[in-house]
Backbone as XML, in Angstrom:
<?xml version="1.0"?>
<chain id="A" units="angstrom">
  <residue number="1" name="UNK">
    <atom name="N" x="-297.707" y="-17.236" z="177.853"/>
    <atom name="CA" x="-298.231" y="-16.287" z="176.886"/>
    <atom name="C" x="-298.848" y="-17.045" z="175.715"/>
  </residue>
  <residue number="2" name="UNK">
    <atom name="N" x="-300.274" y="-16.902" z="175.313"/>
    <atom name="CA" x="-300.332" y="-17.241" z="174.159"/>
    <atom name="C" x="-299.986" y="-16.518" z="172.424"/>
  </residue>
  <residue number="3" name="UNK">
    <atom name="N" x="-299.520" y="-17.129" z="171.967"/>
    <atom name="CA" x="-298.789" y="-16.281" z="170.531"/>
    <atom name="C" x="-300.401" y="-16.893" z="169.460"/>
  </residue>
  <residue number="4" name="UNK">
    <atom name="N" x="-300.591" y="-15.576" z="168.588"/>
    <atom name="CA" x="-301.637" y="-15.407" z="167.649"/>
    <atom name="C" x="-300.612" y="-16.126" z="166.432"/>
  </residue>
  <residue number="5" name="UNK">
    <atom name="N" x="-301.031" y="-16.654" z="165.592"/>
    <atom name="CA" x="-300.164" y="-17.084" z="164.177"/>
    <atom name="C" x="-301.200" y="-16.799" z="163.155"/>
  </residue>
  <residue number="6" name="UNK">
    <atom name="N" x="-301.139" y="-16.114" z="162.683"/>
    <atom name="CA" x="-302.192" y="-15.601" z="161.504"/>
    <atom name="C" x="-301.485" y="-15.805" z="159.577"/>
  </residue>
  <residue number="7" name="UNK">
    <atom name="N" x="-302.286" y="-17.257" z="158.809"/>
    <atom name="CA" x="-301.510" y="-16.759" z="157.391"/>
    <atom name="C" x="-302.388" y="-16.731" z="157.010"/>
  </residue>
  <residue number="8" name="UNK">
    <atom name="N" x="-302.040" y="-15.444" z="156.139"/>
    <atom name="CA" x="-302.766" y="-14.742" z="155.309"/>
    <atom name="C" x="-303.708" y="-15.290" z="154.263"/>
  </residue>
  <residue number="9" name="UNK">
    <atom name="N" x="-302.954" y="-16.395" z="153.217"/>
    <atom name="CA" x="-303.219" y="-16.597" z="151.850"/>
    <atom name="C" x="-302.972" y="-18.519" z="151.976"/>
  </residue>
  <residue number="10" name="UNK">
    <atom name="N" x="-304.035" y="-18.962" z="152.973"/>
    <atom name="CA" x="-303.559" y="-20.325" z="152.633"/>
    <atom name="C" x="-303.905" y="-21.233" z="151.739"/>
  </residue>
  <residue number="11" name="UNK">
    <atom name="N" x="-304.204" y="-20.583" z="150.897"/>
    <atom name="CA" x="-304.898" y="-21.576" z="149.688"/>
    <atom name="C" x="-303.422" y="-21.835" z="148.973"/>
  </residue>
  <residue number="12" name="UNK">
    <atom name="N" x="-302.346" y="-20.564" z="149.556"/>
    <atom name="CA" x="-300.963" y="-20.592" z="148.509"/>
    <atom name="C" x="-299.717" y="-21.525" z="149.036"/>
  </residue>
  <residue number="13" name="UNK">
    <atom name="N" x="-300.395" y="-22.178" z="150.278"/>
    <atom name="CA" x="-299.564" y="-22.674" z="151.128"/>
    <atom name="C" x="-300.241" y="-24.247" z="151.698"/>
  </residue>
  <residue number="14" name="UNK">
    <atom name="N" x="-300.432" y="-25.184" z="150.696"/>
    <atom name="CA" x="-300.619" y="-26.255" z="151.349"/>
    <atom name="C" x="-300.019" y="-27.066" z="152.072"/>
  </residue>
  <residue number="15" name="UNK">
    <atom name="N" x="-301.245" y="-28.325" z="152.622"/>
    <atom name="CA" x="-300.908" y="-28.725" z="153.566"/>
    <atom name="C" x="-301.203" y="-28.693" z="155.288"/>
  </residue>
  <residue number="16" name="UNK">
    <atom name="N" x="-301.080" y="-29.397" z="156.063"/>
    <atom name="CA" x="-301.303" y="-29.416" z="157.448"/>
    <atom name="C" x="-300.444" y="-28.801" z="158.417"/>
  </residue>
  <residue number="17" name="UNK">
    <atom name="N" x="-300.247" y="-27.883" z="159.248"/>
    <atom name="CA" x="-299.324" y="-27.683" z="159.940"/>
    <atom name="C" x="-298.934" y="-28.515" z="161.123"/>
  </residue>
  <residue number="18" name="UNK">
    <atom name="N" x="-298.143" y="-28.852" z="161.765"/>
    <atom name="CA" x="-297.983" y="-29.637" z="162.859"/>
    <atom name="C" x="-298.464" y="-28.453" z="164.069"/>
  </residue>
  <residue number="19" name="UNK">
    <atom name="N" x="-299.333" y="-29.319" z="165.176"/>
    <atom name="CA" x="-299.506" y="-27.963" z="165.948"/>
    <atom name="C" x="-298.312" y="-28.198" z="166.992"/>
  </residue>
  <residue number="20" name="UNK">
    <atom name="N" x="-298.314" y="-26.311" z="167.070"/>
    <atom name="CA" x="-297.410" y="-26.377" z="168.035"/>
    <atom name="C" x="-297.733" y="-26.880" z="169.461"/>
  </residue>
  <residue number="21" name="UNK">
    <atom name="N" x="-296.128" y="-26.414" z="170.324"/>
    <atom name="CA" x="-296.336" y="-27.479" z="171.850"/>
    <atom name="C" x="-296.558" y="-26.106" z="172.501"/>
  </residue>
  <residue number="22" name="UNK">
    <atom name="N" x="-296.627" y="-25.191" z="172.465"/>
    <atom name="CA" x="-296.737" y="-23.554" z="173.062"/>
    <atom name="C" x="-298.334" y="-23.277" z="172.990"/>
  </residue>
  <residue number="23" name="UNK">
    <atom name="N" x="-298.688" y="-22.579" z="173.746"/>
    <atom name="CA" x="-300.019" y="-21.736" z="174.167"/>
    <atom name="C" x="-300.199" y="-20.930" z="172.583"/>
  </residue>
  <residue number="24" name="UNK">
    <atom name="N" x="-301.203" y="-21.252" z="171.506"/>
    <atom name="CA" x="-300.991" y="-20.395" z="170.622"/>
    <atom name="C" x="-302.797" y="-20.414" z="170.266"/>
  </residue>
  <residue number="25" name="UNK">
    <atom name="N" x="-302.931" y="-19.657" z="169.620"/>
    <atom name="CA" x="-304.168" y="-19.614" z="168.807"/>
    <atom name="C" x="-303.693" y="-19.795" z="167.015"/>
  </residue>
  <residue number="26" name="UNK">
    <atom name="N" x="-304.445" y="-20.641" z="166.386"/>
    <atom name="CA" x="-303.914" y="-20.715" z="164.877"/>
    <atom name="C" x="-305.071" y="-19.899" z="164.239"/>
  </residue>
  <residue number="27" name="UNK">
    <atom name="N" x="-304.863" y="-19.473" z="163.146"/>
    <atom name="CA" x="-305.897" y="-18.560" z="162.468"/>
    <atom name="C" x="-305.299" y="-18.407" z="160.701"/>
  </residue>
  <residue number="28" name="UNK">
    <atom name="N" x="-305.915" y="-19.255" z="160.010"/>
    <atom name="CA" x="-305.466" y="-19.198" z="158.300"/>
    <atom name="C" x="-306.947" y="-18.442" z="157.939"/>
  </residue>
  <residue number="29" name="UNK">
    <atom name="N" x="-306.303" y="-17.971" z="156.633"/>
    <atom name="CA" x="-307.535" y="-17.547" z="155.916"/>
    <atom name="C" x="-306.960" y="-18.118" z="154.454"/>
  </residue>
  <residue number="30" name="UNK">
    <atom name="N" x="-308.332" y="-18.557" z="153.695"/>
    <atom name="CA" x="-307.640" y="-18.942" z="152.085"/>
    <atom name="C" x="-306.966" y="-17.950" z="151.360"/>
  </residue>
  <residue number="31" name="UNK">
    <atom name="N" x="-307.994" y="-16.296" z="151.658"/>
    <atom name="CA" x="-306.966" y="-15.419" z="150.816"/>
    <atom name="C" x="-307.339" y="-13.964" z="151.866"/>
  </residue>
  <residue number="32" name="UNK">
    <atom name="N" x="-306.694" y="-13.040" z="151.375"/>
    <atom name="CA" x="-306.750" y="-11.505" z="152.369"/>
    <atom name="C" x="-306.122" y="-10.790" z="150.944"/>
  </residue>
  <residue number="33" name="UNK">
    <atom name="N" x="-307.156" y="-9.715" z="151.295"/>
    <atom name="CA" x="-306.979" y="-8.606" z="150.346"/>
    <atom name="C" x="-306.177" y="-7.668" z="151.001"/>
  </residue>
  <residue number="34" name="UNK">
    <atom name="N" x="-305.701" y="-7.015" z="150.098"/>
    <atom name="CA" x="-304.910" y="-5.931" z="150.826"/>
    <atom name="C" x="-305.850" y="-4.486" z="152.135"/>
  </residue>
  <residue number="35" name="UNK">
    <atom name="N" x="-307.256" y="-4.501" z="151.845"/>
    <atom name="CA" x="-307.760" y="-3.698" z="152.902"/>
    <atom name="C" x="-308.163" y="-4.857" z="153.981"/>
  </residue>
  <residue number="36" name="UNK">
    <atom name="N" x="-308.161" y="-6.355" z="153.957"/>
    <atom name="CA" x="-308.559" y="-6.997" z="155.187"/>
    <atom name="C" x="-307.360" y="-7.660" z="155.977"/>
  </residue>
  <residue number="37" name="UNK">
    <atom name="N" x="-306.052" y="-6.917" z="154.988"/>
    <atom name="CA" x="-304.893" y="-7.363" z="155.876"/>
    <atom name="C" x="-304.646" y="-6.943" z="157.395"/>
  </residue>
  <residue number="38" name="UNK">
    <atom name="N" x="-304.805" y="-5.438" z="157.516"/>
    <atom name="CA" x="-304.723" y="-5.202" z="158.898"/>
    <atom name="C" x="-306.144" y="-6.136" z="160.068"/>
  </residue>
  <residue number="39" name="UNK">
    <atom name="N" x="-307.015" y="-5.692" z="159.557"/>
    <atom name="CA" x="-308.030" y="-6.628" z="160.155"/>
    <atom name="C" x="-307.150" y="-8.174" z="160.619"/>
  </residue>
  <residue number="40" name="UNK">
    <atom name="N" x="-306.894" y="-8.647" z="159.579"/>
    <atom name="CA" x="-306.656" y="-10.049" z="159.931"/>
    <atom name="C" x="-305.656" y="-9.833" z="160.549"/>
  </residue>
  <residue number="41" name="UNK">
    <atom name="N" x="-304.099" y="-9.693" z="160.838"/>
    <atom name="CA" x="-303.532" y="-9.368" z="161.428"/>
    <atom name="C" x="-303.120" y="-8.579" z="162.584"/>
  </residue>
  <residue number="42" name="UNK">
    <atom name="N" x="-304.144" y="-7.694" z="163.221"/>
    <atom name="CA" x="-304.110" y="-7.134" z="164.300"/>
    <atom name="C" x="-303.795" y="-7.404" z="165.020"/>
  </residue>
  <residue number="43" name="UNK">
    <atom name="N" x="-304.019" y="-8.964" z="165.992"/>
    <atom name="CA" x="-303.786" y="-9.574" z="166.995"/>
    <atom name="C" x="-302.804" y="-10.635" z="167.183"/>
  </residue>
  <residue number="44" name="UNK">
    <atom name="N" x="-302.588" y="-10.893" z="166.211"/>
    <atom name="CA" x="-301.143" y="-11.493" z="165.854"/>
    <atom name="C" x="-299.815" y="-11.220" z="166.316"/>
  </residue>
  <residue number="45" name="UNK">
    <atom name="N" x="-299.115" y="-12.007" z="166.912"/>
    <atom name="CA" x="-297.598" y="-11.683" z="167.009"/>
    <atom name="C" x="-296.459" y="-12.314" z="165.762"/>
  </residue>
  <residue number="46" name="UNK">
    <atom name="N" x="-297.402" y="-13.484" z="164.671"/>
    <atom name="CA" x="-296.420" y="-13.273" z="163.699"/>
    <atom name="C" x="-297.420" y="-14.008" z="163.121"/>
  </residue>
  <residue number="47" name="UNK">
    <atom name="N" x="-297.076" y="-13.422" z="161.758"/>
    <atom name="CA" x="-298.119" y="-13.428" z="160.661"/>
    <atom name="C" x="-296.885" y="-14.051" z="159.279"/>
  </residue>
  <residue number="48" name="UNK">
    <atom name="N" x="-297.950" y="-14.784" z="158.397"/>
    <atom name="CA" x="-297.406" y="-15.654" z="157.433"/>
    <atom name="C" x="-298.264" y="-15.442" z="155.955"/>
  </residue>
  <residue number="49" name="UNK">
    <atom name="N" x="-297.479" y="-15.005" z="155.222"/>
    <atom name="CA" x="-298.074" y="-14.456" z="153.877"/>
    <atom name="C" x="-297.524" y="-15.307" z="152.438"/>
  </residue>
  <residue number="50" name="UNK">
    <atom name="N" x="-297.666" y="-15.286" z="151.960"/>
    <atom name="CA" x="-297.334" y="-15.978" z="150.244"/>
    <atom name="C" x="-297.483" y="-14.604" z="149.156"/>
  </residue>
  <residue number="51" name="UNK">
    <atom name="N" x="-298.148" y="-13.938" z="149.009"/>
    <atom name="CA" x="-298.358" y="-13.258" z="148.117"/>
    <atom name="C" x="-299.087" y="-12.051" z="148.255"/>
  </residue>
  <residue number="52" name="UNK">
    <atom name="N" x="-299.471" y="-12.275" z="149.957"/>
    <atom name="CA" x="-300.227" y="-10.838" z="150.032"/>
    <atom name="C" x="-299.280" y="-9.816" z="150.850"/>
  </residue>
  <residue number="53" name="UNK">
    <atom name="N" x="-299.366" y="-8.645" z="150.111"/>
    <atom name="CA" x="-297.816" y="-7.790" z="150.456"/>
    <atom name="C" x="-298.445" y="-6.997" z="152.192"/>
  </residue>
  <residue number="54" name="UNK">
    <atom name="N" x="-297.857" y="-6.873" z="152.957"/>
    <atom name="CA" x="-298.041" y="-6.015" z="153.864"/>
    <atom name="C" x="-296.792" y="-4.522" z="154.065"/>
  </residue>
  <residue number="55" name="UNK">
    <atom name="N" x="-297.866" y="-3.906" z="154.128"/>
    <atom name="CA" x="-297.145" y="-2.492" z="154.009"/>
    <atom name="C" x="-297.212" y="-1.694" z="155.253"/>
  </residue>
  <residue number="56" name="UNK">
    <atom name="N" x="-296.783" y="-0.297" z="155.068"/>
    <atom name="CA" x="-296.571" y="0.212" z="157.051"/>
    <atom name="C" x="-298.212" y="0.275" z="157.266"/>
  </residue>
  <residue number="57" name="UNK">
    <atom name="N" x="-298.578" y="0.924" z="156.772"/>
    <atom name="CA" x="-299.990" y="1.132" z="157.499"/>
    <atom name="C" x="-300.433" y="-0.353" z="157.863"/>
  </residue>
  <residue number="58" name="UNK">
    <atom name="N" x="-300.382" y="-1.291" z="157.247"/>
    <atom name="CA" x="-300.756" y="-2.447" z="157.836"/>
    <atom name="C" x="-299.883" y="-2.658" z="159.383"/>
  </residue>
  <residue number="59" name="UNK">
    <atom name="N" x="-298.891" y="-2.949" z="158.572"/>
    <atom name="CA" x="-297.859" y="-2.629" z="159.841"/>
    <atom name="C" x="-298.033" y="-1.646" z="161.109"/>
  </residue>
  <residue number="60" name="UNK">
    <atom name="N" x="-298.491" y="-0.945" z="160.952"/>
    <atom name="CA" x="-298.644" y="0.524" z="161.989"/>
    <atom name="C" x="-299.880" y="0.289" z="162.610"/>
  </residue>
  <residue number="61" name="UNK">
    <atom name="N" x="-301.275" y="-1.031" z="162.200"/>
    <atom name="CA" x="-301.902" y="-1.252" z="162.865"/>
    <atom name="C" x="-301.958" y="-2.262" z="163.691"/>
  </residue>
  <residue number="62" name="UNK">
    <atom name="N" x="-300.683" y="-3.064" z="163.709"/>
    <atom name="CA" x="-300.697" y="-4.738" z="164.209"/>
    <atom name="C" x="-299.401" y="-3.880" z="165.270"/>
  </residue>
  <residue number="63" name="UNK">
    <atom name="N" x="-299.902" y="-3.819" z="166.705"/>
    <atom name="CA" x="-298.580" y="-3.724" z="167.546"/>
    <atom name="C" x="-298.492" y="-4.549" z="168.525"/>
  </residue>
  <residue number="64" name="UNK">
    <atom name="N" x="-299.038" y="-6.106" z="167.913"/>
    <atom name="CA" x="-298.285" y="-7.078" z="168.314"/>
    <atom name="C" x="-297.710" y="-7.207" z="167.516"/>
  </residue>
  <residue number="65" name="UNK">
    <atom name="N" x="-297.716" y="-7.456" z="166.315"/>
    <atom name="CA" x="-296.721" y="-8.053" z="165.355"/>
    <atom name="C" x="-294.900" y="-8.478" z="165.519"/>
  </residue>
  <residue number="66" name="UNK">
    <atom name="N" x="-294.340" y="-9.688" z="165.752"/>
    <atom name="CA" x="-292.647" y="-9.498" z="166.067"/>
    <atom name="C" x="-292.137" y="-10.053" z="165.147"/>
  </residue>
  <residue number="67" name="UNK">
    <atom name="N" x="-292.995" y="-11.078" z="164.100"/>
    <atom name="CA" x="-292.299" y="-11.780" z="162.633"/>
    <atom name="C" x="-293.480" y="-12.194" z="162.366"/>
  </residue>
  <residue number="68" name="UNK">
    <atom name="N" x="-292.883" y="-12.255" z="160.367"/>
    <atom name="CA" x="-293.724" y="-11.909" z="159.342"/>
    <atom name="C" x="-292.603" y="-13.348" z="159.005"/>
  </residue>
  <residue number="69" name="UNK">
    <atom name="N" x="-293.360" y="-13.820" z="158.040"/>
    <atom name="CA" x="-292.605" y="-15.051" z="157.203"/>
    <atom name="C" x="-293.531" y="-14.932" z="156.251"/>
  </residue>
  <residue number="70" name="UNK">
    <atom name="N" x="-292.332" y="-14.426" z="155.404"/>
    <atom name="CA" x="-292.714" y="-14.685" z="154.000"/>
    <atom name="C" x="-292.286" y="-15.866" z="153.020"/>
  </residue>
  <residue number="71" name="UNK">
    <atom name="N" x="-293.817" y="-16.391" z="152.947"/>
    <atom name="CA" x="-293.282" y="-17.991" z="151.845"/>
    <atom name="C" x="-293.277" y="-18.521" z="150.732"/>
  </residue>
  <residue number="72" name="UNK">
    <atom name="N" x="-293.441" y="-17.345" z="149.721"/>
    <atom name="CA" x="-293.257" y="-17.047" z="148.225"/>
    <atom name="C" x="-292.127" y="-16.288" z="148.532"/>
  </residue>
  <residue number="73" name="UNK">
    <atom name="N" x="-291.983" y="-15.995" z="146.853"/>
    <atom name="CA" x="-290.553" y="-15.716" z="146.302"/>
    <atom name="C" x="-290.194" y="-14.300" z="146.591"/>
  </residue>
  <residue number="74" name="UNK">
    <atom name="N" x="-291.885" y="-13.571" z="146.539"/>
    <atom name="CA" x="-291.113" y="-11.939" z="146.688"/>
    <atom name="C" x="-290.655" y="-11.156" z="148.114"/>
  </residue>
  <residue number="75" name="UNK">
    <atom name="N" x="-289.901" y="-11.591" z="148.897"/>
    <atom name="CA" x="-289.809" y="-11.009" z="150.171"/>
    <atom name="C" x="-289.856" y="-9.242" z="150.018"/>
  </residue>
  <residue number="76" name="UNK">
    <atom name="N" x="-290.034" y="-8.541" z="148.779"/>
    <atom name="CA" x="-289.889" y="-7.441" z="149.105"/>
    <atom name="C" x="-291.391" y="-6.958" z="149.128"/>
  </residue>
  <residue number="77" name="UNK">
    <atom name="N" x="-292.542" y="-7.564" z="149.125"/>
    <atom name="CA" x="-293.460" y="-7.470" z="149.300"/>
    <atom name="C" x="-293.789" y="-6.711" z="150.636"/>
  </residue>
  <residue number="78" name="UNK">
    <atom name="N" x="-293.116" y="-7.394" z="151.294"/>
    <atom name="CA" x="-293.368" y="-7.012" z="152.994"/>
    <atom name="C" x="-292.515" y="-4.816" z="153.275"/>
  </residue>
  <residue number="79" name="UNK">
    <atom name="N" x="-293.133" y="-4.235" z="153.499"/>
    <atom name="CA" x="-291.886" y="-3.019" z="154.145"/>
    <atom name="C" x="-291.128" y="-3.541" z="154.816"/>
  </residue>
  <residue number="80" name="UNK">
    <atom name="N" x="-289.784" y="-3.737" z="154.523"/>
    <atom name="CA" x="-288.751" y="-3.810" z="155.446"/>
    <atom name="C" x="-288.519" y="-2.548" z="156.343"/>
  </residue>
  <residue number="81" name="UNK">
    <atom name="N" x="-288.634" y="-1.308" z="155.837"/>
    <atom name="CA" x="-288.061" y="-0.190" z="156.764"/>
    <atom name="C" x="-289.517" y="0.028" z="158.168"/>
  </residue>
  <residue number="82" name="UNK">
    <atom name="N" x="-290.616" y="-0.322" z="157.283"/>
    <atom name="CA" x="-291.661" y="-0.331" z="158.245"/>
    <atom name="C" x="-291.566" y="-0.899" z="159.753"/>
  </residue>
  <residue number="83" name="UNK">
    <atom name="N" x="-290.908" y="-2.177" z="159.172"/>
    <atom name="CA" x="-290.739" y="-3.722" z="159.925"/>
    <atom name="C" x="-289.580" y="-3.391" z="161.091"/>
  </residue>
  <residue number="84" name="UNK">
    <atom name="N" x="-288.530" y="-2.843" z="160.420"/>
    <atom name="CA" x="-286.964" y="-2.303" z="161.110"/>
    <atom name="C" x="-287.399" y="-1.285" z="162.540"/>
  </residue>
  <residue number="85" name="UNK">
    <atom name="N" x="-288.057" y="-0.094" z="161.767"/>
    <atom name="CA" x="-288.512" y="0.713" z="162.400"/>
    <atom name="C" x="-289.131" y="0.337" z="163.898"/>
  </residue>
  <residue number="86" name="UNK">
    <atom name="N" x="-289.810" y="-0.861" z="163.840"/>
    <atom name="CA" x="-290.844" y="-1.324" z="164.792"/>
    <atom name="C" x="-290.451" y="-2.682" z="165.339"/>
  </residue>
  <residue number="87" name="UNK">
    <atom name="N" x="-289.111" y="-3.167" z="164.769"/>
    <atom name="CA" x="-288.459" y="-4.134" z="165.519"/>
    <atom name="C" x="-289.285" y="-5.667" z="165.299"/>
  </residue>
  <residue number="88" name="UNK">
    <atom name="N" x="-289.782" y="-5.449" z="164.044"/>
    <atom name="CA" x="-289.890" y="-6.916" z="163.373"/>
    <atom name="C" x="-289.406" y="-7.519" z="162.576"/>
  </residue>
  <residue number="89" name="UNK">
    <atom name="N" x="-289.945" y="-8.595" z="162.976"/>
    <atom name="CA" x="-288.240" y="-9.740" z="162.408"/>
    <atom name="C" x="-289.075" y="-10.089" z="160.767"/>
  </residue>
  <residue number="90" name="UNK">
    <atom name="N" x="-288.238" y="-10.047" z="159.718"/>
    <atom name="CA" x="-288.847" y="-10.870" z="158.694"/>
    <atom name="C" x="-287.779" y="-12.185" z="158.314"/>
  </residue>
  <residue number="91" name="UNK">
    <atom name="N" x="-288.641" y="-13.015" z="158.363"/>
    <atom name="CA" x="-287.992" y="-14.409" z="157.652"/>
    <atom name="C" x="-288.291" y="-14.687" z="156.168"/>
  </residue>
  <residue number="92" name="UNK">
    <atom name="N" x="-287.162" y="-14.632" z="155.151"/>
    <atom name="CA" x="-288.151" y="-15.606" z="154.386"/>
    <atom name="C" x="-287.716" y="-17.130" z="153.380"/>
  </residue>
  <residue number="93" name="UNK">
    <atom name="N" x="-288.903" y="-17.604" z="153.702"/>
    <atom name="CA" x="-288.916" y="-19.262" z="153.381"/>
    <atom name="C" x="-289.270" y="-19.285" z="151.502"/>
  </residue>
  <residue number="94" name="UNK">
    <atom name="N" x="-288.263" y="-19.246" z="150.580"/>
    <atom name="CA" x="-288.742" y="-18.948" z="149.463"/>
    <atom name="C" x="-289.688" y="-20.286" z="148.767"/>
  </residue>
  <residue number="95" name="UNK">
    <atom name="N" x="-289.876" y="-20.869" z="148.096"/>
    <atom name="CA" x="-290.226" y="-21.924" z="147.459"/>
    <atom name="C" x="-289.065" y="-22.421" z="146.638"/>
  </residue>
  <residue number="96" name="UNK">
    <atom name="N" x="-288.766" y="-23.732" z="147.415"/>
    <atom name="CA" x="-287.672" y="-24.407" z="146.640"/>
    <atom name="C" x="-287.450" y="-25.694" z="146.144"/>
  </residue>
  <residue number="97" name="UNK">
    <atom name="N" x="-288.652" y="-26.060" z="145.684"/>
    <atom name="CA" x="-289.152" y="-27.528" z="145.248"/>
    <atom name="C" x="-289.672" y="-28.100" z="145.904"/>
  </residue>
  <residue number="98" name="UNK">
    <atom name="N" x="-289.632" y="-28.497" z="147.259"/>
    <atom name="CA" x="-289.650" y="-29.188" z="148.252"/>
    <atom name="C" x="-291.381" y="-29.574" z="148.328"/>
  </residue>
  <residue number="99" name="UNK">
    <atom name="N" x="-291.350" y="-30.420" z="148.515"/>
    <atom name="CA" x="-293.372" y="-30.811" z="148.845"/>
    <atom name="C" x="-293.657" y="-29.966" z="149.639"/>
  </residue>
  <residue number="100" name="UNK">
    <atom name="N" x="-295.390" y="-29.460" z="149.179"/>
    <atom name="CA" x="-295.885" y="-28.800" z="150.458"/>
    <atom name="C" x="-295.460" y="-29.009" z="151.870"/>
  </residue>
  <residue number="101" name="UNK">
    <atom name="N" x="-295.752" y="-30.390" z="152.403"/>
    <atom name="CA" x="-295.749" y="-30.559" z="153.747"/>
    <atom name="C" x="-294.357" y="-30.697" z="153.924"/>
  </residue>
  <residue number="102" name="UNK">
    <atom name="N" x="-293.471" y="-30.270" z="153.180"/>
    <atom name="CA" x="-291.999" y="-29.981" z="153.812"/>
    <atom name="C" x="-291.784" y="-28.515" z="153.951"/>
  </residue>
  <residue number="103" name="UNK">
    <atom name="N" x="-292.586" y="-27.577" z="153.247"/>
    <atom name="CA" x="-292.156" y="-26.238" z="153.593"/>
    <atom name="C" x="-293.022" y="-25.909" z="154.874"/>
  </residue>
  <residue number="104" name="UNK">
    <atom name="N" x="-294.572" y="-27.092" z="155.002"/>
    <atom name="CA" x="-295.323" y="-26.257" z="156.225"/>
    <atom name="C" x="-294.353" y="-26.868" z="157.482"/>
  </residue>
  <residue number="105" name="UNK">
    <atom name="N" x="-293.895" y="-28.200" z="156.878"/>
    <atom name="CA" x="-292.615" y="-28.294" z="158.295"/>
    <atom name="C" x="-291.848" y="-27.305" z="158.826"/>
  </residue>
  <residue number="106" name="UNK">
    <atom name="N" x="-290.988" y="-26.711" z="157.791"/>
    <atom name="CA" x="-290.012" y="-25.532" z="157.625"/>
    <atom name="C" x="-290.513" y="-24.970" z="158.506"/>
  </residue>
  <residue number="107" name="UNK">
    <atom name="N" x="-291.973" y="-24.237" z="157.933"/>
    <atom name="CA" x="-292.505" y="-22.909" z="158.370"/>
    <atom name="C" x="-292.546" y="-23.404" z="159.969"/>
  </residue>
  <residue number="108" name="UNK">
    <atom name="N" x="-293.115" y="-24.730" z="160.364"/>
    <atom name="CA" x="-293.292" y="-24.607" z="161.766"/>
    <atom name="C" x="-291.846" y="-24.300" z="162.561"/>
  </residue>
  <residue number="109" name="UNK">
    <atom name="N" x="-290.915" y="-25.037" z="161.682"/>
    <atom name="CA" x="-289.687" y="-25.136" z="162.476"/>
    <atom name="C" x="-289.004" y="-24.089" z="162.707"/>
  </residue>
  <residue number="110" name="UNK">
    <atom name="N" x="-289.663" y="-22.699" z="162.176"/>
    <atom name="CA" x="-288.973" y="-21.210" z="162.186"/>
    <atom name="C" x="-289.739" y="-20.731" z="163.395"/>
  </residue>
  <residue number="111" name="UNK">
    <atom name="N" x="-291.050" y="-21.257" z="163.283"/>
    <atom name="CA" x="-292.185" y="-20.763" z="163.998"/>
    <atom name="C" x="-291.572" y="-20.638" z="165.662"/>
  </residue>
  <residue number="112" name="UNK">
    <atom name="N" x="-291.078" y="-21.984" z="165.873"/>
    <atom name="CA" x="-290.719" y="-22.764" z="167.092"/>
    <atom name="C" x="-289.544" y="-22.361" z="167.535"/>
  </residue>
  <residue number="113" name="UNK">
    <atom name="N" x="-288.477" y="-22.228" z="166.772"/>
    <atom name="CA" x="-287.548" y="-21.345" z="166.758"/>
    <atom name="C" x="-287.509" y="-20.188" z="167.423"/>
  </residue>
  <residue number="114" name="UNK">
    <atom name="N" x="-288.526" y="-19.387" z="166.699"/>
    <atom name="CA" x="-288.707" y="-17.466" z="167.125"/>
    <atom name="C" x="-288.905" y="-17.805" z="168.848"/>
  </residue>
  <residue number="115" name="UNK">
    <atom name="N" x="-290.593" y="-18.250" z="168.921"/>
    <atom name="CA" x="-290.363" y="-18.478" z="169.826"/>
    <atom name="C" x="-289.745" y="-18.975" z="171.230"/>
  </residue>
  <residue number="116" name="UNK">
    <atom name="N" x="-288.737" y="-20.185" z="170.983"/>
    <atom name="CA" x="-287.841" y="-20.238" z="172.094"/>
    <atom name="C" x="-286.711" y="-19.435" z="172.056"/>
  </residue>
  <residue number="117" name="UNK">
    <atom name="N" x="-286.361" y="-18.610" z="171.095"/>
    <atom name="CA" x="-285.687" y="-17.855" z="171.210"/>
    <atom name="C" x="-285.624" y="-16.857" z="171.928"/>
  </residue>
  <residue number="118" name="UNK">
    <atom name="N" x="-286.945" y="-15.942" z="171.264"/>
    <atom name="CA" x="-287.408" y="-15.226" z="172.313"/>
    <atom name="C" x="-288.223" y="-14.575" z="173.384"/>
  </residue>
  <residue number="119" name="UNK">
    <atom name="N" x="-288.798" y="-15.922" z="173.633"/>
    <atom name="CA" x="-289.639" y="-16.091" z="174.976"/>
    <atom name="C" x="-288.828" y="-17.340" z="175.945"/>
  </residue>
  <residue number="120" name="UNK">
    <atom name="N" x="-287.469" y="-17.844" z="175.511"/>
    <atom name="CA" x="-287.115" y="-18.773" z="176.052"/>
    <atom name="C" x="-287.879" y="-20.081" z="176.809"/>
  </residue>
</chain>
């Protein structure tokens, strides 16, 4: 299966990601407004935000979507009941000093995670 990884706001998230060892397509954008969130996210099975909030209607148009990682501070940005409702997972990776290229580590290492978890 290939998995979509879509972040939202990468101008808020530096750094290189390590690519993954899985069938994936990568897809950053520097920033997403709140009407080009569903757009950008549609095809995605987990999407990665900093600051741009996703809400149900966003939510209600992405039905791939299975995790959201949020990597700023406000995790309540995201609908949780939206997310619950529809059986997506939210993670979130807050900012905790750490150098960029240690949180885009993080982020991969959640990334890699979901997936062998649950696609074994």
């Amino acid at each position: 299966m290939r998995h979509y990884i879509v972040v939202l706001d990468k101008h808020a998230i530096p750094g290189e990601a390590r690519v993954p060892v899985f069938e994936h397509v990568w897809a950053e954008y520097p920033s997403t407004s709140q009407q080009e969130c569903t757009d950008h996210l549609w095809r995605a099975n987990i999407g990665v935000t900093h600051h741009v909030p996703i809400n149900a209607d966003t939510i209600d148009g992405c039905v791939k979507l299975q995790l959201i990682v949020v990597m700023g501070e406000n995790v309540g940005m995201v609908d949780a009941a939206a997310c619950q409702a529809r059986g997506i997972e939210i993670i979130h990776l807050p900012p905790d000093g750490a150098d960029d290229q240690s949180r885009l580590d993080r982020l991969m290492d959640v990334v890699e995670a979901f997936i062998a978890r649950v696609y074994g």
